[in-house]
C-alpha positions as CSV (number, residue, x, y, z in Angstrom):
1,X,-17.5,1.8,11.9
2,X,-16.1,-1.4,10.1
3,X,-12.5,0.3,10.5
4,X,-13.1,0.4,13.6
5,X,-13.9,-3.1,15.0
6,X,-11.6,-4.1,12.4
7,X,-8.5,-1.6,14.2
8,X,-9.7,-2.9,17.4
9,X,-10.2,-6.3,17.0
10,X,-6.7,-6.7,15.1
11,X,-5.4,-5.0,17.9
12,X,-6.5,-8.1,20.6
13,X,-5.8,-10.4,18.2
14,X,-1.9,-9.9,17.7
15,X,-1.8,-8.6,21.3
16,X,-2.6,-12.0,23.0
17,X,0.1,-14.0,21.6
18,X,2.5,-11.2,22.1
19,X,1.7,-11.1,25.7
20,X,2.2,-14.9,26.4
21,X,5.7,-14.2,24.9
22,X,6.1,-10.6,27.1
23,X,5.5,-13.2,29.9
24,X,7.9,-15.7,29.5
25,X,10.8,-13.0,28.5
26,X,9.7,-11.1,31.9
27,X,10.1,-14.2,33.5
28,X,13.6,-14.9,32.5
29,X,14.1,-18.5,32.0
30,X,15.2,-20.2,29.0
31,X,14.1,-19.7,26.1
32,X,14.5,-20.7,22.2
33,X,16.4,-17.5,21.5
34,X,19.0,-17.0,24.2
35,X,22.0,-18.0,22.0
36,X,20.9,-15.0,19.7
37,X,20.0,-12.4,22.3
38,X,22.7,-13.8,24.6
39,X,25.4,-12.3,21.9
40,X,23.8,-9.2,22.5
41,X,23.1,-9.0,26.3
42,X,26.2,-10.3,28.1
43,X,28.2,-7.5,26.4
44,X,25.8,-5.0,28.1
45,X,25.7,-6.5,31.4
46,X,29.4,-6.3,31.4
47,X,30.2,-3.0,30.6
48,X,26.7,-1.9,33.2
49,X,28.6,-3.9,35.9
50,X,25.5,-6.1,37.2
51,X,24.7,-9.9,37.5
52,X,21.4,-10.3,36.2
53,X,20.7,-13.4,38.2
54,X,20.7,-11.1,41.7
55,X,17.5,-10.1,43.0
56,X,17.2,-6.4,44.3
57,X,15.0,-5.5,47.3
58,X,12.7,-2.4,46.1
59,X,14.8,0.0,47.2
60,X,17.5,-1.3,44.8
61,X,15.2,-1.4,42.3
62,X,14.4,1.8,42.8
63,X,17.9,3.2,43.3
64,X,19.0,1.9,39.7
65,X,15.8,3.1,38.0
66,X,16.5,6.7,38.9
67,X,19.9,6.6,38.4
68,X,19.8,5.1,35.1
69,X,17.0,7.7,34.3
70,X,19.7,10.3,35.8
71,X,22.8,9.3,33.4
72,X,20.5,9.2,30.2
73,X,19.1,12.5,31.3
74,X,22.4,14.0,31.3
75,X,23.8,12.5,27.8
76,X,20.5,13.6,26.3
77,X,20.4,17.1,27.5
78,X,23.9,17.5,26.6
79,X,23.2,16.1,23.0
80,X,20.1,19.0,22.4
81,X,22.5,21.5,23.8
82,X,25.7,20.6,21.2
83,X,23.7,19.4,18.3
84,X,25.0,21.6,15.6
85,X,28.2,20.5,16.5
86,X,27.6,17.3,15.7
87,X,27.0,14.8,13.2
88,X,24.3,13.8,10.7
89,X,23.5,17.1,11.2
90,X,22.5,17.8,6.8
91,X,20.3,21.1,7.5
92,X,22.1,23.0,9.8
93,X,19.9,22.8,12.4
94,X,20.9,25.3,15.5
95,X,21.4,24.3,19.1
96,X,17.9,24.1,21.0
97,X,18.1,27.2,23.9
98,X,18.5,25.3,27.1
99,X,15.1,25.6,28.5
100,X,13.6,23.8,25.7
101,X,16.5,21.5,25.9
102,X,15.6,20.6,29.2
103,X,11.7,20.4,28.8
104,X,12.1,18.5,25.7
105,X,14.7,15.9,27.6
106,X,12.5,15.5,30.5
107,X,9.5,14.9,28.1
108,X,10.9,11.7,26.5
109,X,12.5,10.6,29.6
110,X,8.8,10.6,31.6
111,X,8.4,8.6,28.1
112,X,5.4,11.2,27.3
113,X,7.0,13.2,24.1
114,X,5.6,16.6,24.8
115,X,6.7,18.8,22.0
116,X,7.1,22.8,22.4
117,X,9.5,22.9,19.6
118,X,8.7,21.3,15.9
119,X,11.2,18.2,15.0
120,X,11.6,18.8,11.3
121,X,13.2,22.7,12.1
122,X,14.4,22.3,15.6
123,X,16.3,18.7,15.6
124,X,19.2,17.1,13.8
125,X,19.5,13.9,12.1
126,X,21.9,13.1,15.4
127,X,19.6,14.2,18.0
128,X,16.4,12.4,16.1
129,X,18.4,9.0,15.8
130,X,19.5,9.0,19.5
131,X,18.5,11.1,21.8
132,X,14.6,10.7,20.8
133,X,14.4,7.6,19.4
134,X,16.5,6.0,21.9
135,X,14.7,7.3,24.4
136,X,11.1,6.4,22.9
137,X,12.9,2.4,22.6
138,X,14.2,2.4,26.2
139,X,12.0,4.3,28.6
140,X,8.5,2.4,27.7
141,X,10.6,-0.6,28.9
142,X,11.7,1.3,32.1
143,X,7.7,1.4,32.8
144,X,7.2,-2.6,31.8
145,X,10.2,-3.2,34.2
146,X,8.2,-1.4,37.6
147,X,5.3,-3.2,37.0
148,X,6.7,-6.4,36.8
149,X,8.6,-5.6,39.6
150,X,5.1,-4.4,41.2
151,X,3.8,-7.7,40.3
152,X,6.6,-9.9,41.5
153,X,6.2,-8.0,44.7
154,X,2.5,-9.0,45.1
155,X,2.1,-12.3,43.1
156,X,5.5,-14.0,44.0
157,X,7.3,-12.5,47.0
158,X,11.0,-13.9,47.8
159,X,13.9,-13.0,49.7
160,X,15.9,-10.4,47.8
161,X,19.9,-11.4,47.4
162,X,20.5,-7.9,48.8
163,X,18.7,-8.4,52.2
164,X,19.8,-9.0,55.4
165,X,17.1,-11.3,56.9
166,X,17.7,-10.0,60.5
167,X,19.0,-6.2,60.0
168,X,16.5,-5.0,57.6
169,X,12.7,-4.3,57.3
170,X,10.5,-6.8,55.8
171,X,9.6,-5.0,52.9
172,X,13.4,-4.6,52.1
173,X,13.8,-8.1,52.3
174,X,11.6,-8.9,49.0
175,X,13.2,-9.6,46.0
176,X,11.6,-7.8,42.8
177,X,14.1,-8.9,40.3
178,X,16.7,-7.7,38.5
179,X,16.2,-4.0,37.3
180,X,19.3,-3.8,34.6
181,X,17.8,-7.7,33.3
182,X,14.5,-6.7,33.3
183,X,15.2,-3.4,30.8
184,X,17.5,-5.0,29.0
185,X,15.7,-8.4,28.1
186,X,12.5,-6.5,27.5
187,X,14.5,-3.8,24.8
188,X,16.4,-6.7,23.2
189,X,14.2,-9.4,23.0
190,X,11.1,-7.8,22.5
191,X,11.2,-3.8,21.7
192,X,13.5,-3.5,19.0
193,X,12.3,-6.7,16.8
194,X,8.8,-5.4,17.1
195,X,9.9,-2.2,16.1
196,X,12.1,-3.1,13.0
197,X,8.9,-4.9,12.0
198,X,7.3,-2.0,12.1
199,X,9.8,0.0,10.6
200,X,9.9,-1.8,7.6
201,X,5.8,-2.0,7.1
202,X,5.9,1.8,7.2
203,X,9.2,1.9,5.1
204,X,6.6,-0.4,2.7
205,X,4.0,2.6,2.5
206,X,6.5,5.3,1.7
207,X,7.4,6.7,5.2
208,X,10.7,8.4,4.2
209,X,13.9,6.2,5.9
210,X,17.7,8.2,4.5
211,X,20.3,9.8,5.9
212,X,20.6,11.9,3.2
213,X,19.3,15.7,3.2
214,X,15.5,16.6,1.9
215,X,14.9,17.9,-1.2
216,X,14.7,21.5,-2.5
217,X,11.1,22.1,-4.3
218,X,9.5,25.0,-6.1
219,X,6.4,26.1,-4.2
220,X,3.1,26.0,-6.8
221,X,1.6,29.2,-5.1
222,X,4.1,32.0,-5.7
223,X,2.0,34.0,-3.7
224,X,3.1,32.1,-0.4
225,X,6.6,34.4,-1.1
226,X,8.9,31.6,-1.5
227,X,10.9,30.8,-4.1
228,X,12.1,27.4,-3.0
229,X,11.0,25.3,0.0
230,X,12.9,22.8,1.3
231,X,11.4,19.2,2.3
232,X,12.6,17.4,5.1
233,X,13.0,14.0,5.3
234,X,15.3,11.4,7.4
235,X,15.1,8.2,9.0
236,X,11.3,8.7,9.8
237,X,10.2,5.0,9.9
238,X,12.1,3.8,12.7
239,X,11.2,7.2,14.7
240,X,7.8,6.6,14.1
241,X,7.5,2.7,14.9
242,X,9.0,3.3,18.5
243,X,7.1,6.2,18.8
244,X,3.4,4.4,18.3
245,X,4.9,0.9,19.4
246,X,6.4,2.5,22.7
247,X,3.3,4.4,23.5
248,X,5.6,7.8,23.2
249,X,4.0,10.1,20.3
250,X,5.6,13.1,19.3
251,X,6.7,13.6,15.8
252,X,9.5,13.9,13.7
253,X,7.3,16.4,11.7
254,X,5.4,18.9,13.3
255,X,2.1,17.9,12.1
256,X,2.5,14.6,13.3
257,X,1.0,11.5,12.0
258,X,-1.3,14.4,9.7
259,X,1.5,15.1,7.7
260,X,1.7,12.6,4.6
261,X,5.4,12.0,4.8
262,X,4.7,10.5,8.3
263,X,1.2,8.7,7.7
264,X,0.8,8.6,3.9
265,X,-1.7,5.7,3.3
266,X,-4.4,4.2,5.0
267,X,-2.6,1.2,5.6
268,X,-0.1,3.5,7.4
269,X,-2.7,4.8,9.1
270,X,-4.3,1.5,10.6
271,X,-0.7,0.5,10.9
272,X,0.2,3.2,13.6
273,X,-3.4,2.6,14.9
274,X,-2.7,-0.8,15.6
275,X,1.0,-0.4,17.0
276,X,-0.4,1.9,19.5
277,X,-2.8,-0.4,20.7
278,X,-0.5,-3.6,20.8
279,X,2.0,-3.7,23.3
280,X,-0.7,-1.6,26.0
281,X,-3.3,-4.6,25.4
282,X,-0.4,-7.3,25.5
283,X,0.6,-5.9,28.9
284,X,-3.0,-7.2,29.8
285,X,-2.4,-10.5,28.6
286,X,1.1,-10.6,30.3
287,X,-0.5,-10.1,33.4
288,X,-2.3,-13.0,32.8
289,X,0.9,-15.4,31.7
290,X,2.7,-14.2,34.3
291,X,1.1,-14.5,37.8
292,X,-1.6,-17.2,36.7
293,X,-3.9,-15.7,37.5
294,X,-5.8,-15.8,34.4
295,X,-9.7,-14.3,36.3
296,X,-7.2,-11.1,36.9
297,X,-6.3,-10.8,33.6
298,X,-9.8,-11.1,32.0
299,X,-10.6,-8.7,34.9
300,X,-8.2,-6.4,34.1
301,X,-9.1,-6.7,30.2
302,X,-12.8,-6.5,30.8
303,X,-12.7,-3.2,33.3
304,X,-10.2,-1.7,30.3
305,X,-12.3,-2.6,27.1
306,X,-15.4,-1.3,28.4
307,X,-13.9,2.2,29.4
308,X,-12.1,2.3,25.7
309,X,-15.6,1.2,24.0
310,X,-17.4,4.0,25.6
311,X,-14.7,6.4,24.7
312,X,-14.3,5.6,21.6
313,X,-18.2,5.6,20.8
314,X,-18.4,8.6,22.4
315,X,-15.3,10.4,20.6
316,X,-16.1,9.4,16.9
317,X,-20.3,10.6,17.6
318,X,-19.6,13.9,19.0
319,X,-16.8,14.8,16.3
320,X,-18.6,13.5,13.0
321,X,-22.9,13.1,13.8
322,X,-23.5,15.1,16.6
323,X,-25.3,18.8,16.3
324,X,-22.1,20.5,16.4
325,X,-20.7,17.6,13.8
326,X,-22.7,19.4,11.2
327,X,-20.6,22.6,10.9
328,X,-17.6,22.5,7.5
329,X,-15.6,24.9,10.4
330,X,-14.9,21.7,12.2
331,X,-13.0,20.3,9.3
332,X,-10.6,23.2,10.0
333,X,-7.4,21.3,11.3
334,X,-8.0,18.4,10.3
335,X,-6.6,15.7,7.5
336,X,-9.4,16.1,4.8
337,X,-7.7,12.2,4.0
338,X,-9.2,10.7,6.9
339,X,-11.9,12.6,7.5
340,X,-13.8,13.9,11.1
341,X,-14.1,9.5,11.9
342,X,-10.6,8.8,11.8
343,X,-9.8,11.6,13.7
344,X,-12.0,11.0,16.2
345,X,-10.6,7.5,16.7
346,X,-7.3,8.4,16.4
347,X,-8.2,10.9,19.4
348,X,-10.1,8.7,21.6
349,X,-7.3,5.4,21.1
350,X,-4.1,7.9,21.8
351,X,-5.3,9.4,24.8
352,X,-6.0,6.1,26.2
353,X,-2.8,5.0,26.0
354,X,-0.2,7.4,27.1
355,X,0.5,8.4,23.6
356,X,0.5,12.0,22.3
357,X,0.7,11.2,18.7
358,X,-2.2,12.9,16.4
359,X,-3.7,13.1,12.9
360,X,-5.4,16.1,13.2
361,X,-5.5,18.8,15.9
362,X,-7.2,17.9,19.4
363,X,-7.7,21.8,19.1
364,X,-9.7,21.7,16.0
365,X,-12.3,18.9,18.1
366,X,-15.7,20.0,19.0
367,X,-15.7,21.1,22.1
368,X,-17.7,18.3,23.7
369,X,-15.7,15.6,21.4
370,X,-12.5,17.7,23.1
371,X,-13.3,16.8,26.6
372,X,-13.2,12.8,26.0
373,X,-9.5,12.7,25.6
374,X,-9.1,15.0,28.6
375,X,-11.4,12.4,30.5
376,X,-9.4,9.2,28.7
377,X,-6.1,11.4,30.2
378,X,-7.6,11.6,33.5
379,X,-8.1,7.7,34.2
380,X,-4.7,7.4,32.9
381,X,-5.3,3.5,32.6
382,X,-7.8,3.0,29.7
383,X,-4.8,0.0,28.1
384,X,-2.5,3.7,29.7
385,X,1.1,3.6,28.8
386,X,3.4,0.1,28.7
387,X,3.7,-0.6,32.4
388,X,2.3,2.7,33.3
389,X,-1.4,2.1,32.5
390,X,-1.4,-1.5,34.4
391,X,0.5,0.6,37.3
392,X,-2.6,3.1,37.8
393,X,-4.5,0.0,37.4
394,X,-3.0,-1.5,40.5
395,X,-3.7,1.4,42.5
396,X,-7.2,1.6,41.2
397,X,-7.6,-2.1,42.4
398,X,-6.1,-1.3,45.9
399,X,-8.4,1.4,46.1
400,X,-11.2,-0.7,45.7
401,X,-10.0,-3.4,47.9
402,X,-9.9,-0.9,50.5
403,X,-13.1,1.0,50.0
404,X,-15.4,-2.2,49.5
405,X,-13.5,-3.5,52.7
406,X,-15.2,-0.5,54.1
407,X,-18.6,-0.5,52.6
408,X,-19.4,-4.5,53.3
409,X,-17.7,-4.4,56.9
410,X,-14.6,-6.1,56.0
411,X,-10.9,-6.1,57.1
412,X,-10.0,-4.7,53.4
413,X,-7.4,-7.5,52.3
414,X,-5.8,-8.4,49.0
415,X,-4.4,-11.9,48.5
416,X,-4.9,-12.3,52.2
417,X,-3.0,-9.3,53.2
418,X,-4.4,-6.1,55.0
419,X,-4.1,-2.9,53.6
420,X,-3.2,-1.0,56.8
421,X,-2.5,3.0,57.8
422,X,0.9,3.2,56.2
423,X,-0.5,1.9,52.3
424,X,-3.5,4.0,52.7
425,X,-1.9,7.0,52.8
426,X,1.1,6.2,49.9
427,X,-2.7,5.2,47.9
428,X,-3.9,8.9,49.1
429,X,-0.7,10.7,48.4
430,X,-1.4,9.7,44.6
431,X,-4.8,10.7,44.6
432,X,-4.4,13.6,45.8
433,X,-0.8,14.5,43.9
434,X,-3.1,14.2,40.5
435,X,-6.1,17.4,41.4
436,X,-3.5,19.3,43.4
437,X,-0.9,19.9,40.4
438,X,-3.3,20.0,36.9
439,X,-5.1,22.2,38.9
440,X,-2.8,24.2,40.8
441,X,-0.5,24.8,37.3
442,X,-4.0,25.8,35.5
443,X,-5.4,28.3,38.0
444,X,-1.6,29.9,38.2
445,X,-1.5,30.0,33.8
446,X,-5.2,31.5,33.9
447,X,-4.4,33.7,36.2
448,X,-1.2,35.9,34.7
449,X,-2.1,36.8,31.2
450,X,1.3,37.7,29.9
451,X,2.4,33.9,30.2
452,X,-1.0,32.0,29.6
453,X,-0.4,32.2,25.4
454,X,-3.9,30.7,24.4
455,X,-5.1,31.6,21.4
456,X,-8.7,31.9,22.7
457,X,-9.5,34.3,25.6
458,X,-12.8,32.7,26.2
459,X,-13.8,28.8,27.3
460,X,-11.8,27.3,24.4
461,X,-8.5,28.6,26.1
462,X,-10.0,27.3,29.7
463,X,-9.1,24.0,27.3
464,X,-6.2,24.6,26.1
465,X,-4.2,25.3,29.2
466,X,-5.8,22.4,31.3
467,X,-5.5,20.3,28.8
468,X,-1.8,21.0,28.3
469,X,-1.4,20.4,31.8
470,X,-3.5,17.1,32.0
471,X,-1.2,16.1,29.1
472,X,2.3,16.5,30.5
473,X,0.5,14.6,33.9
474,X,-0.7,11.4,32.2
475,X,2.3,11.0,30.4
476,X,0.4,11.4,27.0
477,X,1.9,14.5,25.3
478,X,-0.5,15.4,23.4
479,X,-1.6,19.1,23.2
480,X,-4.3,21.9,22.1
481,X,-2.1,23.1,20.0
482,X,-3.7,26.1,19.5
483,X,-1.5,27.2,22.8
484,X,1.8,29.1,22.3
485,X,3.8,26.5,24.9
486,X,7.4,27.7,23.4
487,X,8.0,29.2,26.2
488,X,10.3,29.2,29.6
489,X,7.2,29.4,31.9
490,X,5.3,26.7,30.2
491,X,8.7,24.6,29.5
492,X,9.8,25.1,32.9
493,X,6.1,24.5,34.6
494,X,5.4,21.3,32.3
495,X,8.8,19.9,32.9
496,X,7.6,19.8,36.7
497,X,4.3,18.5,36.2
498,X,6.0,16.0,34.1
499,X,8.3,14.3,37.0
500,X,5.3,14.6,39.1
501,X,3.1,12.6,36.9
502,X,6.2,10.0,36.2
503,X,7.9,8.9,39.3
504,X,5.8,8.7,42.4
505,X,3.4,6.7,40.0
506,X,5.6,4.5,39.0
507,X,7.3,3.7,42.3
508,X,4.3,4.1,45.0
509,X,2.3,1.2,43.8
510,X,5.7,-0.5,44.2
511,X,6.5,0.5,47.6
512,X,3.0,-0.5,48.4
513,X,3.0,-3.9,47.0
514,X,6.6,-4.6,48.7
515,X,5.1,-3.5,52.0
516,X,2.0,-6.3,51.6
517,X,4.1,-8.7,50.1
518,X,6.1,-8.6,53.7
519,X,2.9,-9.0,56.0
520,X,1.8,-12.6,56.7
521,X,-0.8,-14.0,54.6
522,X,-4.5,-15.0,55.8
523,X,-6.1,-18.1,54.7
524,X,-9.2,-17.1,52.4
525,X,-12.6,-17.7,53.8
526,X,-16.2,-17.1,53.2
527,X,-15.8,-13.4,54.3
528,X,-12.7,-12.6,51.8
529,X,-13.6,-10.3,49.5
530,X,-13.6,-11.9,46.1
531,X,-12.1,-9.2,43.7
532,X,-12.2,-11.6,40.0
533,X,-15.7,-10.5,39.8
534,X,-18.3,-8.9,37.7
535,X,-19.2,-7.3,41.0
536,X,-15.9,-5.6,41.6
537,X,-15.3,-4.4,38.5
538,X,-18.4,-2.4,38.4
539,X,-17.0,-0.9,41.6
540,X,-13.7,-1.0,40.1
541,X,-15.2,1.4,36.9
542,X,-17.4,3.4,39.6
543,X,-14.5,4.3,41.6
544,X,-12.3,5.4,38.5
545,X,-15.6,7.6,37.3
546,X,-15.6,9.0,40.9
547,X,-11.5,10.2,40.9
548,X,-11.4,11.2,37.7
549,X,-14.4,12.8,36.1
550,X,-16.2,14.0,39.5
551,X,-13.5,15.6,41.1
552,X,-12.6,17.6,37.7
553,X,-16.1,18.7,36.6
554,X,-15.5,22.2,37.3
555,X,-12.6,22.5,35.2
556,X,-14.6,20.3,32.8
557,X,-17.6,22.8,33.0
558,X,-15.9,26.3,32.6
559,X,-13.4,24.3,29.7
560,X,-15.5,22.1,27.2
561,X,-18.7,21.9,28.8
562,X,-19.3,26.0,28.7
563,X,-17.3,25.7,25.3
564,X,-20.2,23.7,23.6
565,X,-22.9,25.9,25.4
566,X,-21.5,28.8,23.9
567,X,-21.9,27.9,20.4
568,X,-24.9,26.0,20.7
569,X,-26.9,28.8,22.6
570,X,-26.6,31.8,20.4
């Protein structure tokens, strides 16, 4: 338990003044720095062709987000497919067969890191160094860059240098910054020192970080039919600080952060722990720094912290001191190192941020302690991904707004703006896009045997498959992994649920906030609906309960739920 509030705590401490600084390099003025990152930035602006002082509209914004993501998609894909043609390539690793190719490029793009293949035996050197790791530096920044826009859009609305003030509509003629500045400042300035920090405290605790082939070693057990093994190794630091810092997960081993090359002390352990946490929490604070509005923030933070105590209380009980705890089978899967607590935490803290990273196997849970990160996936905005989680966030708030409009027989306004027809139903086209897919993907798998692959027939592979599809929707990546997912139908099925779970949640909330930002704004009076309140944020926690956990309790019930009841009934 100390661990714990120590992980935690730790977390909020180095997160706060990380976020005041997130602020002020959102923001874009001066700073101390520029002569430094300057040297590196103008360069890239040049050879991108932008002016980073020119504000786009949101449809700008928009436009270069999903080209950008477009161009890097094609260069990535292209790498997979060539890679034993290429460079740094020490073990001879084979090109990946183009389905995985493109499931495994569309993963890190969405920034979730879903694996169907295993680094270590799959990837070279080449594609680790850039095609992953690149895209685990880059894409969390993408997601930091639409919420600021979000929040420019519905803090500090101004004409956009790209708008025609008479031709155009009013939401077109909001300026939401600079998409090209706002990646780029957030990447130089912020991602990659973080993550050479990082790097070099888990360089410190003997992650491996060479370019030079792994090691041939003579297996103990000769009864494991192998006279020599050889041990992989690589630049595995600097994989593994973007991957916790950016809230990507994946591995360069297939184990994951169980495998001791990747995690091999506890300090490593609370290290990754901690990275995970930091730059979802300091999004919180940024909030704060940036629009002013400070109540918000601590709203924000408040709604967030509760739902991640709960989790993680829940989590650590049901997998080490529950009934079910008491079993040795449940130690199957699991890293005997860190026992059935750290597990559990681990568990519970990367499923509420959109990070897939594990040290043990969510398969191995027990069943019951196996539903919480499902749940944690679900809300998608316990701390969520960087940008990301604060996005669902925003169109949990707006929801609200809308609904405690209704209830208390109020105009439903935010910041003195209405939420009319044409929101509403961009706000129910995400509701609704979350149940209709998961489920919809799930009931298809369950259905056809001969591509399902679970590795239980019974409740347990209910799990497995809903799970991997709740996964690939939240972004997170993480998996049963119990589930034989190397395959084209659940490449090709995930790789869709992936862009569904991406894009219209990144650039709804957006399109929303440009189109309030453009209405005139309403005094406040005693009737305005005061949302910086204790009040709300019950409401705010009620509603999220409602979406999330309500509208999936059957799949909940015939997965985990009927799971537990089956071991615990005989």
């Amino acid at each position: 338990m100390t661990e714990i509030l120590l992980i935690v705590l730790a977390s909020i401490v180095l997160a706060f003044p990380l976020g005041l600084y997130l602020a002020r390099v959102m923001r874009g003025g001066p700073m101390r720095g520029d002569a430094l990152f300057g040297w590196i930035e103008k360069p890239l602006y040049r050879v991108l062709g932008v002016n980073p002082a020119r504000g786009m509209s949101w449809r700008g914004y928009v436009g270069a987000f999903l080209l950008s993501n477009l161009v890097i998609a094609v260069l990535v894909q292209a790498v997979f497919m060539t890679q034993a043609w290429l460079p740094f390539n020490p073990d001879q690793i084979p090109n990946m067969r183009w389905d995985t190719a493109l499931h495994t490029m569309v993963s890190f793009l969405t920034n979730t890191n879903q694996q169907h293949y295993s680094g270590q035996a799959q990837l070279s050197y080449f594609s680790q160094m850039t095609a992953i790791t690149g895209l685990q530096v880059v894409t969390p920044m993408m997601g930091l860059a639409l919420v600021v826009a979000t929040l420019r859009a519905l803090f500090g609305a101004a004409p956009a240098a790209d708008a025609s003030a008479d031709t155009l509509p009013a939401d077109r003629r909001i300026d939401v910054g600079n998409y090209y500045a706002d990646v780029v400042r957030s990447c130089v300035r912020f991602m990659l020192p973080l993550c050479l920090l990082w790097a070099v405290l888990l360089t410190s605790q003997g992650v491996p970080s060479t370019l030079a082939g792994g090691p041939t070693a003579t297996p103990i057990d000769a009864a494991a039919g192998m006279e020599t093994q050889k041990l992989p190794l690589g630049p595995v630091a600097a994989m593994v600080a973007a991957k916790q810092l950016g809230t990507n997960g994946g591995g360069w081993y297939g184990p994951n952060s169980s495998m001791p090359l990747e995690n091999p002390t506890p300090l490593s352990n609370a290290l990754e722990l901690i990275g995970i946490l930091l730059i979802p929490i300091a999004v919180v604070f940024m909030l704060g720094a940036f629009t002013g509005r400070k109540r918000l923030a601590a709203l924000v933070f408040g709604c967030m912290l509760a739902m991640s105590s709960v989790s993680i209380a829940a989590t650590v009980w049901l997998e080490g001191h529950s009934a079910t705890a008491a079993s040795p089978l449940l130690m199957e899967g699991k890293e005997v190192r860190l026992g059935a607590d750290g597990t559990g935490l681990w568990a519970a803290i990367t499923t509420q941020v959109s990070n897939g990273s594990v040290n043990g196997m969510h398969d191995s849970l027990s069943p019951l302690a196996g539903a919480v990160p499902m749940v944690n996936m679900l809300i998608n905005a316990i701390w969520g991904g960087i940008g990301c989680g604060l996005q669902q966030f925003i169109v949990y708030l707006l929801l609200g707004v809308f609904l405690a409009g209704l209830m208390t027989g109020r105009t439903p306004e935010l910041l003195g703006r209405k939420l009319e027809t044409p929101q509403v139903k961009l706000l129910a086209l995400l509701v609704l896009l979350q149940p209709i897919t998961i489920l919809a993907f799930t009931a298809i798998t369950l259905a056809i045997p001969s591509i399902t692959g679970t590795s239980n027939p019974a409740f347990h592979g209910v799990s497995q498959v809903f799970y991997e599809y709740v996964s690939a929707f939240a972004n997170n990546g993480s998996g049963f992994e119990g589930l034989g997912d190397a395959t084209p139908w659940w490449n090709l099925s995930c790789t869709l649920v992936l862009l569904l779970g991406r894009y219209p949640v990144l650039v709804i909330p957006l399109i929303v906030c440009a189109q309030l930002a453009a209405k005139r704004r309403a005094p406040e009076s005693a009737g305005t609906l005061q949302i910086e309140t204790p009040t709300f944020a019950l409401t705010l926690i009620a509603l999220i309960v409602i979406l999330t956990v309500l509208q999936f309790m059957p799949a909940l019930v015939l997965g985990p739920v009927a799971d537990h009841l089956s071991l615990t009934l005989r």
